[in-house]
C-alpha positions as CSV (number, residue, x, y, z in Angstrom):
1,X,0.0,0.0,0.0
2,X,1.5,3.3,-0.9
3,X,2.1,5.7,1.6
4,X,0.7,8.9,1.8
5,X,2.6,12.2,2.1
6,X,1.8,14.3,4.8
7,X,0.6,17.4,3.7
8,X,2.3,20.8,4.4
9,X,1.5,22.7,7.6
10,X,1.4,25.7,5.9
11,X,-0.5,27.9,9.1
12,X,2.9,26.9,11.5
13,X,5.2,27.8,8.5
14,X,3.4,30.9,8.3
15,X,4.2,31.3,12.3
16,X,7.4,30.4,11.8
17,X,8.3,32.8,8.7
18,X,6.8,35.6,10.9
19,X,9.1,34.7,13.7
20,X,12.4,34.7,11.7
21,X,11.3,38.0,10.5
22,X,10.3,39.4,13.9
23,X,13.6,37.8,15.4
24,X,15.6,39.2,12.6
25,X,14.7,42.7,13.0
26,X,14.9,42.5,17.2
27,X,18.7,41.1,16.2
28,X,19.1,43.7,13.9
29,X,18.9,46.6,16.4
30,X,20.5,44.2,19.2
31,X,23.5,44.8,17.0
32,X,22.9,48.8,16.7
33,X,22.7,49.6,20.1
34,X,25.4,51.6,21.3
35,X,25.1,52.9,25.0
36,X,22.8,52.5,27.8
37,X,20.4,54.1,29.9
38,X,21.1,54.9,34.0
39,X,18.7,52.7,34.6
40,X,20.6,49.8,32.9
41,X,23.6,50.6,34.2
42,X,22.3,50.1,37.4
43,X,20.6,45.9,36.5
44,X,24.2,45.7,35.7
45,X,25.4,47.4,39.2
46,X,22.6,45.7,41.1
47,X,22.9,42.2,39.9
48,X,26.7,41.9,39.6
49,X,28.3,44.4,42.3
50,X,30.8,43.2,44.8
51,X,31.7,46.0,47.5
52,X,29.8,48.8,46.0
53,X,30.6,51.6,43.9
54,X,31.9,54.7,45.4
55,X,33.3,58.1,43.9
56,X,36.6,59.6,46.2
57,X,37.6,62.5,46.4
58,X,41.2,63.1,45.0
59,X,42.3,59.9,44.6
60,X,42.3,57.4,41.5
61,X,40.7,53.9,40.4
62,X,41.5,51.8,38.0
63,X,39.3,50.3,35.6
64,X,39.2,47.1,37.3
65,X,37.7,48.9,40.4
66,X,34.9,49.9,38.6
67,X,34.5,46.5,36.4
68,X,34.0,44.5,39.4
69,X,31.0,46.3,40.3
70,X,28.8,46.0,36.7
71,X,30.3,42.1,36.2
72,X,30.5,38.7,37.9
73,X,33.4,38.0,39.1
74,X,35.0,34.5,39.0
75,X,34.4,33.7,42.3
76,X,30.7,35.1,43.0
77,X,29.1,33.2,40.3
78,X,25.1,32.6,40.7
79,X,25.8,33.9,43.9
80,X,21.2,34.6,44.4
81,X,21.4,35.4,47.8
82,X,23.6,38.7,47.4
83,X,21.4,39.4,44.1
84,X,18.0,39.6,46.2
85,X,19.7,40.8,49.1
86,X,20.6,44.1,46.9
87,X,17.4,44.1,45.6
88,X,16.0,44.5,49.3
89,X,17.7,47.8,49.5
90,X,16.0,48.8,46.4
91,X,12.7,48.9,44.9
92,X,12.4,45.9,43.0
93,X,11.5,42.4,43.1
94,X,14.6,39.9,42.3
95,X,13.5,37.4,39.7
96,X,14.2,39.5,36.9
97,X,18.0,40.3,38.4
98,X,18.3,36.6,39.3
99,X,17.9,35.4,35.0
100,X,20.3,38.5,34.5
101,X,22.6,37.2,37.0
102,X,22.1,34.0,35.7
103,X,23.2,34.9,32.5
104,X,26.3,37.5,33.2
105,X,27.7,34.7,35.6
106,X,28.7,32.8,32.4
107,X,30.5,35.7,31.9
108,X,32.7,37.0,34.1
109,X,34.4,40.1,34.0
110,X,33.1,41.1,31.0
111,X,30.7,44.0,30.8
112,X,28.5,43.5,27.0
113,X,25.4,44.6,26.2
114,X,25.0,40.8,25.0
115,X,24.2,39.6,28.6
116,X,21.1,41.8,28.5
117,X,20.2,41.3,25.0
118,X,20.2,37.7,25.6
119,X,18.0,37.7,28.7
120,X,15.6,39.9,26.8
121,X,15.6,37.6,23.6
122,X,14.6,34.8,25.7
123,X,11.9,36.7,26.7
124,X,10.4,38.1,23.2
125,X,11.0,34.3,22.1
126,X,8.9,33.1,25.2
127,X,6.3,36.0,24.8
128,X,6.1,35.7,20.9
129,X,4.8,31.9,21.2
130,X,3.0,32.4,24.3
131,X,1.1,35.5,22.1
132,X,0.8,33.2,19.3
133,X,-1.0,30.9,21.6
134,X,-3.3,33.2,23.2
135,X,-4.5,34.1,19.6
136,X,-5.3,30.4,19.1
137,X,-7.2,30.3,22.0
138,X,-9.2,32.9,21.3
139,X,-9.9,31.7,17.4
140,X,-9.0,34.1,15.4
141,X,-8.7,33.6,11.9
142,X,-5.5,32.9,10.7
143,X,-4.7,36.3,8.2
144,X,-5.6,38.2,11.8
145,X,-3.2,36.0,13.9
146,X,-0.6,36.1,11.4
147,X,-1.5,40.3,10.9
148,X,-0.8,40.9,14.7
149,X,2.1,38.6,15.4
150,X,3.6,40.2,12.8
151,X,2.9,44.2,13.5
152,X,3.8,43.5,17.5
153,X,6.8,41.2,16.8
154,X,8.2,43.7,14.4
155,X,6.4,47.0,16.3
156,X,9.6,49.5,17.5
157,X,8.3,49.1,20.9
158,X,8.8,45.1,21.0
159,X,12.5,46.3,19.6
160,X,12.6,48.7,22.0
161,X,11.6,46.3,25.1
162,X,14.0,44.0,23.8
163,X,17.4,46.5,23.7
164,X,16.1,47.9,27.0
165,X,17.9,46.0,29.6
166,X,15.3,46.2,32.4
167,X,12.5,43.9,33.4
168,X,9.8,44.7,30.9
169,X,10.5,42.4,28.4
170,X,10.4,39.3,31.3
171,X,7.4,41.0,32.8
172,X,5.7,40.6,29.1
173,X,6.2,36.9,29.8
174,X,3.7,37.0,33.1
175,X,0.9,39.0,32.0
176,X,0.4,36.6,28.3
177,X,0.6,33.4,30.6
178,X,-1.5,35.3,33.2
179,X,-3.8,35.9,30.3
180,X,-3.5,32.4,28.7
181,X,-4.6,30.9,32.3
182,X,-7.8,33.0,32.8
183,X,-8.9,32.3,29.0
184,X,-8.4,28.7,29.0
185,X,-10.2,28.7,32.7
186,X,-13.0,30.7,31.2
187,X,-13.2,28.7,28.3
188,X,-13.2,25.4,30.0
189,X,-16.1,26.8,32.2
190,X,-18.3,28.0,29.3
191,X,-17.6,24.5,27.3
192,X,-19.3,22.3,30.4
193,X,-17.6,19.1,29.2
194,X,-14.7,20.3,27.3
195,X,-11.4,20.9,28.3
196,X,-8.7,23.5,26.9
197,X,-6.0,21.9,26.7
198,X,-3.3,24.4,26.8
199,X,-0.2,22.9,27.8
200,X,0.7,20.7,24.8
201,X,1.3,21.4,21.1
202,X,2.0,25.0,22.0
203,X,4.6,25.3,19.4
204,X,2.3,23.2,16.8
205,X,-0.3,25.6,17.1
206,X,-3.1,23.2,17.3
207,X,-6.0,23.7,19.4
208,X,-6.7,20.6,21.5
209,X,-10.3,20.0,23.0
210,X,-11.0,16.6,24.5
211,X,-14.0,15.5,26.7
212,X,-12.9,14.6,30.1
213,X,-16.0,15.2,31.8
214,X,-16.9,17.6,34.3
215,X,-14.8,20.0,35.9
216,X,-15.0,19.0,39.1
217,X,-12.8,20.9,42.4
218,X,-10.0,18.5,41.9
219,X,-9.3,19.0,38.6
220,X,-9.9,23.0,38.7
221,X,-6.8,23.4,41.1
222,X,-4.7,20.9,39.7
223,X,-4.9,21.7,36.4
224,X,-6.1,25.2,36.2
225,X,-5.4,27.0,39.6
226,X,-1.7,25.7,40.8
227,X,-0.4,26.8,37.0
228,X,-2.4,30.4,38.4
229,X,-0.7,30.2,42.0
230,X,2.7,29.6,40.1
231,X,2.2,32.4,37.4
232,X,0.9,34.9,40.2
233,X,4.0,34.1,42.3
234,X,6.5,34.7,39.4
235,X,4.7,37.2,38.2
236,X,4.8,39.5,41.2
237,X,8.5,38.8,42.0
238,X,9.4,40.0,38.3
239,X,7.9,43.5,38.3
240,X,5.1,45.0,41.1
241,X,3.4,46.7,38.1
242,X,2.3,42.4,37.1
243,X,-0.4,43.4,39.7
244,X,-2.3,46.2,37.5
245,X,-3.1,43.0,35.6
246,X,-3.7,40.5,37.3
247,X,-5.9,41.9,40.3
248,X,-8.6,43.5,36.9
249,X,-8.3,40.0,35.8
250,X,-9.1,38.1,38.7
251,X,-11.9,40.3,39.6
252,X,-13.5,39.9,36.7
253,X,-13.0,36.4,36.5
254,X,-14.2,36.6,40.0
255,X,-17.7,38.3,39.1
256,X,-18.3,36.2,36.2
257,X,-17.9,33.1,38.0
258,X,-20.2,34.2,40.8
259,X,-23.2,36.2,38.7
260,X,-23.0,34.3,35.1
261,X,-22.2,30.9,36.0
262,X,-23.1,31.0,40.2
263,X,-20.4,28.7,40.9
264,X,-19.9,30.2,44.1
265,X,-17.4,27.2,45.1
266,X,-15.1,27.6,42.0
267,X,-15.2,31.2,42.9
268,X,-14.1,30.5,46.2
269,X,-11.2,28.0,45.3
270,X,-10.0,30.7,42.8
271,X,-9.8,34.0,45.4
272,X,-8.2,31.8,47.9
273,X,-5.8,30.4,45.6
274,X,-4.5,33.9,44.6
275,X,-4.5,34.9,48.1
276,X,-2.1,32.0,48.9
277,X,-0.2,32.6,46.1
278,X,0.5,36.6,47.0
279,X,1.3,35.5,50.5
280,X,4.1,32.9,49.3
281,X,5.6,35.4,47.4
282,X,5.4,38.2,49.9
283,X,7.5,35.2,52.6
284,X,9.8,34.7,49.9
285,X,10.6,38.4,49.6
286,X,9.7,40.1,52.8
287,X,11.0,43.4,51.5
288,X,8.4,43.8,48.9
289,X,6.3,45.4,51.7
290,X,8.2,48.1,52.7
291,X,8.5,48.8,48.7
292,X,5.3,48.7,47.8
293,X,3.7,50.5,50.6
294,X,7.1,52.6,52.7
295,X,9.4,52.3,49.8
296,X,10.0,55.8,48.0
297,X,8.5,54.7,44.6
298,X,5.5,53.2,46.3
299,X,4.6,55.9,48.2
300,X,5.0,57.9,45.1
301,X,3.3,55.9,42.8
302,X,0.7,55.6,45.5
303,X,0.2,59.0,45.8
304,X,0.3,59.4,42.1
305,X,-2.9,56.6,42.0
306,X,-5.2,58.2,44.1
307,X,-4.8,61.5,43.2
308,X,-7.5,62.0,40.7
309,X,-6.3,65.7,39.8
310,X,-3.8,64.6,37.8
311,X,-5.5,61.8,35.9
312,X,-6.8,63.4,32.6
313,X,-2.7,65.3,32.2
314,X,-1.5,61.4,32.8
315,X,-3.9,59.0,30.9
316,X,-3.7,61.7,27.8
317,X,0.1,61.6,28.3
318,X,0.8,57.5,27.9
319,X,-2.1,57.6,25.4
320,X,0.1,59.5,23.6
321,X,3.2,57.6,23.4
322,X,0.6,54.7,22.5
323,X,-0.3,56.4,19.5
324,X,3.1,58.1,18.4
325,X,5.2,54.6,19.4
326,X,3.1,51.6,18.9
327,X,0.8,53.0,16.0
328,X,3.3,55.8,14.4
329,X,0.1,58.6,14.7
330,X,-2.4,56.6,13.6
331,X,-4.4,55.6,16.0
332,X,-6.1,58.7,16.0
333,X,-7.7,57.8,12.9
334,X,-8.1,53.7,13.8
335,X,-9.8,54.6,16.6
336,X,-12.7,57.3,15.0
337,X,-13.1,54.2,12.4
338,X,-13.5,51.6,14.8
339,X,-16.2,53.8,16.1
340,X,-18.0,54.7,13.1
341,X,-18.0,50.8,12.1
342,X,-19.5,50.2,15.3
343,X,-22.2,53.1,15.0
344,X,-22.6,51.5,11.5
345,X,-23.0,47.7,13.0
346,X,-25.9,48.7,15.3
347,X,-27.8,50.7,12.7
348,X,-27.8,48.1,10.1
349,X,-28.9,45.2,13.0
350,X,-31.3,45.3,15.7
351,X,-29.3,46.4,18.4
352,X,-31.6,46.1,21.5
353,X,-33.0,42.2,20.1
354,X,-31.6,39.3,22.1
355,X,-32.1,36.7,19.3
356,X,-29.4,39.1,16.8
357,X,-26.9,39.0,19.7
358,X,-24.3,36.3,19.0
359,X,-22.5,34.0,20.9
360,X,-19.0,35.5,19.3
361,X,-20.1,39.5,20.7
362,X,-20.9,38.0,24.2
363,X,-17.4,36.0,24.6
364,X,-16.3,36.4,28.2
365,X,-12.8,35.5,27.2
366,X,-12.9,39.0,25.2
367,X,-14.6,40.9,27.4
368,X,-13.3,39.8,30.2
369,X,-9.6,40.3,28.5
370,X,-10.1,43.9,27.0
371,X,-11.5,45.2,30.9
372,X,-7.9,43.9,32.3
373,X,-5.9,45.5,28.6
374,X,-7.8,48.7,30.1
375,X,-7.4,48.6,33.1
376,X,-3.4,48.0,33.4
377,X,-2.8,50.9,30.7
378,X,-4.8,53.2,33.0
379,X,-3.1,52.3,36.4
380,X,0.1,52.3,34.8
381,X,-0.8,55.7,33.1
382,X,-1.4,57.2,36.8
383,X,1.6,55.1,38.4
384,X,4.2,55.4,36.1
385,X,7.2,57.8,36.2
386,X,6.7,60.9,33.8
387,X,10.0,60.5,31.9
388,X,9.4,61.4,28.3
389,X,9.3,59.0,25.8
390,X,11.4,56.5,28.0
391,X,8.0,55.9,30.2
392,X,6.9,53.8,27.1
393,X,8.7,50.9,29.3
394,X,5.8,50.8,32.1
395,X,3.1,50.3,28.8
396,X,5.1,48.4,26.9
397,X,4.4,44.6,29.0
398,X,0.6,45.2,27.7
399,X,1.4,46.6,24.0
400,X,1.1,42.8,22.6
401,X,-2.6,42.6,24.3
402,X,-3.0,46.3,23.6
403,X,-2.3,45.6,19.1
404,X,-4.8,42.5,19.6
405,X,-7.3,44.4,21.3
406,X,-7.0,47.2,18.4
407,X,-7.0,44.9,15.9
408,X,-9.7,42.3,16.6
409,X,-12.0,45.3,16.7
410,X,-11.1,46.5,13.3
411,X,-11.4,43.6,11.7
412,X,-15.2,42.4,13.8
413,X,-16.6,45.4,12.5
414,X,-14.7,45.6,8.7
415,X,-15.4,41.7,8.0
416,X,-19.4,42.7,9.0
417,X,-19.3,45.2,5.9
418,X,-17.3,42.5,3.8
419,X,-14.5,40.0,4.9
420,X,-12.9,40.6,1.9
421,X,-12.1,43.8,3.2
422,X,-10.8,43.3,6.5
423,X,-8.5,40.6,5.0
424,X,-7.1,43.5,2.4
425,X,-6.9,46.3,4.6
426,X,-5.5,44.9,8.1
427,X,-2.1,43.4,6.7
428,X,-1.6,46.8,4.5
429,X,-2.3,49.2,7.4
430,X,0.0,46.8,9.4
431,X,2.9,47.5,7.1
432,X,2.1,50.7,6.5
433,X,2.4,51.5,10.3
434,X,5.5,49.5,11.2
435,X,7.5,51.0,7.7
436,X,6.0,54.7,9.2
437,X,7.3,53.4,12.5
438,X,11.3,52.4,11.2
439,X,12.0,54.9,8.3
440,X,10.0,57.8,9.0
441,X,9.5,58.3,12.6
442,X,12.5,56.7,14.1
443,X,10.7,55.2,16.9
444,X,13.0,52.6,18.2
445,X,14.3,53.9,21.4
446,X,16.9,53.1,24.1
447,X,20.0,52.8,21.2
448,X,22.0,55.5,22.1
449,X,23.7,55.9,18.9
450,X,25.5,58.8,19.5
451,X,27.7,57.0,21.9
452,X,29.3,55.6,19.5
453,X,31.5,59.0,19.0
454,X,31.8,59.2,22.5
455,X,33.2,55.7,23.4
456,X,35.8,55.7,20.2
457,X,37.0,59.1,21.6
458,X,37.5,57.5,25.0
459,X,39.4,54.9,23.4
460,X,41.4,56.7,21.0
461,X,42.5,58.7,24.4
462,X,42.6,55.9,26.7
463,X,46.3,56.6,27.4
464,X,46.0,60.0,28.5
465,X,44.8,61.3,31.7
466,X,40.9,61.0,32.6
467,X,39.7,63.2,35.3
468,X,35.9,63.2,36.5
469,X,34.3,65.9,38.7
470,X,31.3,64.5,40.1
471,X,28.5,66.6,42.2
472,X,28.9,65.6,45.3
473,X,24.9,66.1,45.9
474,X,24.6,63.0,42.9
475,X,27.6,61.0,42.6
476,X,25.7,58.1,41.4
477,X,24.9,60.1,38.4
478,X,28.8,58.7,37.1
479,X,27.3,55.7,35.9
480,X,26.3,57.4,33.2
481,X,30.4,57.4,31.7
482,X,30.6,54.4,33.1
483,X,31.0,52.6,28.9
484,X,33.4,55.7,28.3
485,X,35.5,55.6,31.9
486,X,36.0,51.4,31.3
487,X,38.2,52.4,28.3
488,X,40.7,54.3,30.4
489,X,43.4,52.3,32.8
490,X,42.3,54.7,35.5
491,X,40.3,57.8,36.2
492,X,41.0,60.7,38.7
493,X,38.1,61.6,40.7
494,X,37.1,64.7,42.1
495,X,34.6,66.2,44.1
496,X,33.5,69.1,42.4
497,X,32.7,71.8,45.3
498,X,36.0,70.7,46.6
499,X,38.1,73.6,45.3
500,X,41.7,73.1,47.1
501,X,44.8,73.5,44.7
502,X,45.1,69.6,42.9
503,X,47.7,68.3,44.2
504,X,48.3,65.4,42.5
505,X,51.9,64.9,40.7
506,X,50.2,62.7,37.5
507,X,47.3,65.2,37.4
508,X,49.8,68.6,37.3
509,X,52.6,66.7,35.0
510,X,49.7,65.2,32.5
511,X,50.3,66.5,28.7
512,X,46.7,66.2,28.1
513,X,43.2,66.0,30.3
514,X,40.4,64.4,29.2
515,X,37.9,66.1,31.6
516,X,34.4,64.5,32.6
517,X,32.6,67.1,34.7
518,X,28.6,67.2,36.3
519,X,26.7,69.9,36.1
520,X,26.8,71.9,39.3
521,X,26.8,75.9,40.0
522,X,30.5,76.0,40.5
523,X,31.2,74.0,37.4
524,X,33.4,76.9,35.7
525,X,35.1,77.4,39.0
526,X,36.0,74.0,39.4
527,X,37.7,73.3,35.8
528,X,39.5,76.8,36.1
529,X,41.1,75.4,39.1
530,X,41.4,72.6,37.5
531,X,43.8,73.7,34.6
532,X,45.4,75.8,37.4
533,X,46.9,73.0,39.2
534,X,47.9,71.7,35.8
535,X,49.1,74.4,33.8
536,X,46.1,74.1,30.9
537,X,45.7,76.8,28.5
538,X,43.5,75.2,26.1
539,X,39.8,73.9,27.0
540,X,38.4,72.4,24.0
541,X,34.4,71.2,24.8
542,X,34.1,67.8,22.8
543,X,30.6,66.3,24.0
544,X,27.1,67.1,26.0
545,X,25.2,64.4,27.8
546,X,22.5,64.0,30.2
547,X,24.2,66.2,33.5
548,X,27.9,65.8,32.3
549,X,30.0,67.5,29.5
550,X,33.6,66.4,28.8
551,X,36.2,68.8,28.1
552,X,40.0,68.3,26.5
553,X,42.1,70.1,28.0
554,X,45.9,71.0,26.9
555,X,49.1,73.4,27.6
């Protein structure tokens, strides 16, 4: 008997070509990045540091001083206990710094961008199936799950969460399998004698229901409500801002169980379950107490939630960078449209007759889904730090739920009108965004291209003397040289305000000074005395950063 070939998967090589591409263009920029933000400077400084960084006064480190603290060294490999230890001084959770640790301890002494990039492109890889899956789940039709993996794998803000070496990207991770749990729960609860079977064939991409009866208590927790427990725990010890999603979530999840289904008893098993699952995690990490409720950034994003004055300035703000980073402007026309197609819908069917509302509008997986999108971008909006376009990082965990939320409206309402349409338009507008998005607006951030100059000058000079003034109010604020000071053998520090004649015989005998000095009201003061003690005549300015300027100076 002749065998038959298998036939072509052509939906998972359709996921798979959109992956390469998606990974491709995340590499792509992996490789362009050029500096790094304070803030990453400090995962490297708070997951790797041995003594502690310090800035004297008049005296000089070398470069190996200051490596120690942002690398692993040999001997304090996958050492966890100092990495959440550091983190209780902070106000963080430690997971995230434990997979960074994790990562830099297989290379010690070497401070790359490549030990970031690689914990954050385990994470898009994670989040980019775990997506993929959700969108399975939820049965769309394959053009639309193929049309939104695409424009959110390839979306500047997915690059952007990827070259930003902070905890978003891993945070991203929690909320999709926080998702993925509540819609197979509510899925498996509205097919009485089905079950969602969403832990195998997640890379196959096939949907698996099989009748195993009903759900009765035993089955809920072990199959539906530990994976919850474990997902809530790991959630909350990545990033506190995990709860702005999961508590809209399980509320909701909560009502419906209790009102639509009045299964008071699953309802019960589920509450208690999270509670349990929050209290392990709050033994584990103690600290996270004092940091979300003493802590400096949770009384301020506290106060920040419950002041309501400041709401409209705030949600208007983030709604902003939604449209200008995720949707290059054009949300501001998406979302009039998706309006008019709904005003459209309602006048064309009977809006207020039970028998025309259909199963599909009523989905509590959707609804249910699109209250929790909501919801975090709103509490994030009110708690998240006002730093210009880099606040993009507190939005960007829900920017994949965010593009499927946008998108399944547009095409429910355009494929009413004529499928034909939605399956024309979506992929086009898709491209057109994300080529908008690249070439025109340039909305991949956190590459610091212009370091580039700075770091090769630093080099080309790394024979010469390096002198840093720091202000003595912000001393920390030297990690932001801290790629441009690891080129020299050793720096000179200084306290700025400190304005005693240098005494220093390599300082006053040095044929040239390349000068690093933070912005303070005696800045002039300090490099005049500066090329004093040295015998400068010529102060050349070479480059402007964020609080510093550097200086050449010569006789």
């Amino acid at each position: 008997m002749k065998r038959r070939t298998p036939a072509f998967d052509y939906k998972l090589i359709g996921i798979l070509i959109v992956f390469a591409l998606s990974l491709a263009v995340n590499l792509y920029y992996c490789f362009q990045k050029a500096g790094f933000h304070e803030d990453e400077y400090y995962t490297y400084f708070s997951s790797n540091r041995s003594i502690g960084l310090y800035q004297p006064d008049r005296e000089w480190q070398d470069d190996l001083t200051i490596l120690t603290e942002f690398t692993v060294k040999p001997g304090e490999r996958f050492n966890y206990g100092l990495v959440k230890l550091v983190q209780s001084w902070d106000v963080h959770p430690p997971l995230y710094y434990y997979i960074f640790h994790t990562v830099c301890s297989f290379f010690p002494l070497e401070f790359t961008k490549w030990s970031g990039l690689i914990t954050n492109l385990i994470a898009f890889l994670l989040s980019f199936f775990l997506f993929n899956r959700i969108l399975q789940m939820l049965e769309l039709p394959d053009y639309l799950r193929l049309t939104i993996l695409a424009f959110w794998g390839m979306n500047p803000q997915t690059v952007s969460a990827t070259i930003f070496i902070r905890m978003y990207a891993w945070l991203t991770v929690f909320i999709l399998l926080c998702a993925m749990g509540h819609i197979a729960m509510i899925m498996r609860i509205s097919r009485e004698s089905w079950h969602v079977n969403y832990y195998t064939n997640l890379i196959s991409g096939k949907f698996d229901l099989r009748v195993i009866g009903e759900l009765n208590g035993a089955r809920f927790v072990v199959f539906y409500l530990i994976p919850i427990m474990i997902i809530n725990f790991l959630g909350f010890l990545t990033q506190y801002f995990y709860l702005f999603f999961f508590v809209p979530i399980g509320f909701c999840f909560t009502i419906w169980l209790v009102f639509w289904k009045n299964d008071l008893k699953k309802a019960a098993y589920y509450v208690i379950s999270c509670v349990i699952s929050m209290a392990f995690a709050v033994l584990y990490y103690p600290a996270s107490l004092h940091q979300l409720f003493g802590g400096y950034r949770g009384t301020e994003a506290a106060g920040s939630l419950f002041d309501l004055g400041n709401s409209f300035m705030r949600v208007s703000f983030f709604g902003g960078l939604l449209n200008d980073f995720v949707f290059s402007g054009l949300l501001l026309i998406i979302a009039p449209v998706i309006f008019i197609l709904v005003i459209v819908h309602l006048l064309r069917t009977n809006a207020f007759s039970r028998k025309n509302v259909t199963r599909d509008e009523c989905s509590p997986q959707f609804i249910i889904l699109g209250i929790a999108i909501v919801s975090y971008f709103l509490l994030a909006s009110k708690a998240g730090l006002l730093v210009g376009w880099a606040s993009n990082r507190y939005e960007m965990p829900i920017y994949a739920l965010t593009i499927m939320l946008v998108f399944v409206l547009l095409n429910k309402y355009l494929a009413k009108l004529n499928n034909n349409i939605a399956l024309a338009i979506l992929p086009l507008l898709a491209a057109v965004i994300l080529v908008k998005g690249f070439i025109f607006d340039d909305n991949v951030l956190f590459e610091y291209r212009e370091d580039i100059e700075k770091v090769s000058y630093a080099a080309a000079n790394s024979d010469k003397t390096a002198v840093v003034m720091f202000n003595p109010a912000t001393p920390y604020n030297v990690w932001r040289l801290t790629d441009e000071l690891l080129e020299y053998k050793e720096v000179f520090y200084m306290d700025e305000e400190n304005l005693q004649i240098i005494t220093d015989e390599k300082v006053k005998e040095a044929d040239k000074i390349i000068l690093y000095v933070a912005d303070d009201e005696v800045q002039d003061k300090a490099i005049e005395n500066l090329m004093l003690s040295a015998d400068m005549k010529e102060k050349t300015h070479m480059f402007s950063e964020d609080m510093w300027n550097s200086y050449e100076l010569t006789r």
